[in-house]
N, C-alpha and C positions, 0 to 999 in steps of 0.2 A: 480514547477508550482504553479501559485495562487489560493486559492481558487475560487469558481465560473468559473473556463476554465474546461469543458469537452472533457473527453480524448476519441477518437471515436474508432473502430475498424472495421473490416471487417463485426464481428457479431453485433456490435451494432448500427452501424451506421443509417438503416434504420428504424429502432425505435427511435431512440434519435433526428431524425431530425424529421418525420414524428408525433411525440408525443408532441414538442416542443409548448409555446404558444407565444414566440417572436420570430423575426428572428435569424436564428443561422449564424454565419461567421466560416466557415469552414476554419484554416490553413492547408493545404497538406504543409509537412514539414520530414525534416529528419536530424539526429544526424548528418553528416556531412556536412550538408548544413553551409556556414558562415554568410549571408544573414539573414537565416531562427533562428540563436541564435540571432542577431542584433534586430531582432523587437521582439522578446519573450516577452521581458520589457514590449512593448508598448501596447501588448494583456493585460498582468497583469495590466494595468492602468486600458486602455479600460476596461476590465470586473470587474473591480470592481468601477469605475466610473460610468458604465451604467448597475449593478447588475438589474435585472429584466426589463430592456429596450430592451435589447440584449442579446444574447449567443453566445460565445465565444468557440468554441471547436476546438479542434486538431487532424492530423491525422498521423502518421507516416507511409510514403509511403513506408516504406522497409518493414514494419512489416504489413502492410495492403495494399498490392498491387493490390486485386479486384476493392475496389472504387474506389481506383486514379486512375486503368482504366477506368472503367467505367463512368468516369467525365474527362477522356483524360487529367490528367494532367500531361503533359510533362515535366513543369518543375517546378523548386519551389524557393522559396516560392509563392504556388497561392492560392488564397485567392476565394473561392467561397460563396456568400449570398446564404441561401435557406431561402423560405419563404413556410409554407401552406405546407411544404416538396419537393418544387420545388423549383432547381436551377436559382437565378434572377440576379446575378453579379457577374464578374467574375475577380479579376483584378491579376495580373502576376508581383512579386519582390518586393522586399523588398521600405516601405514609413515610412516615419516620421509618427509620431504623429496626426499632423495636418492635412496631408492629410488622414491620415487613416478616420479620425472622417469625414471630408468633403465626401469625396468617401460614408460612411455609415451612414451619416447624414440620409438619405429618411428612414432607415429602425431601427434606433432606435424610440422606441416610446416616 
């Protein structure tokens, strides 16, 4: 994983989002998702392309299965904005590049 992607957990997660001073993008994700390896790349752009604009973190739902309840993710790769440590956008499957940056344009600063 690149530097600058934080890796979330069940105990950290509500510190690390609620602590945060950009918006974070939350991937819910898991080792055998094929989708969820496809865009990995494009996080590691992302976050190092918009290093202090955005945050970039991951969660793996098999290993942390409270949050992704608790954020009802069904299925993955889904992609949650939080802002302020509230959830603001929520999008579902695997995107390019281009749309990824489009979709999180509002919330990079």
């Amino acid at each position: 994983m690149a530097d600058g992607i934080l890796t979330l957990s069940d105990s950290t997660f509500d510190e690390s989002i609620g602590s945060a001073s950009t918006a974070v993008v939350v991937d819910f994700w898991a080792e055998w998702c094929g989708p969820c390896k496809m865009i990995a790349p494009v996080f590691d752009d992302i976050a190092s392309e918009n290093a202090g604009k955005i945050t970039i973190a991951k969660l793996n739902v098999d290993d942390n299965p409270d949050i992704a309840r608790r954020f009802e993710v069904l299925s993955i790769p889904t992609l949650i904005v939080f802002k302020d440590g509230e959830p603001q956008k929520r999008l579902v499957g695997a995107k390019g590049k281009a749309q990824l940056l489009q979709e999180l344009a509002e919330f990079i600063a």
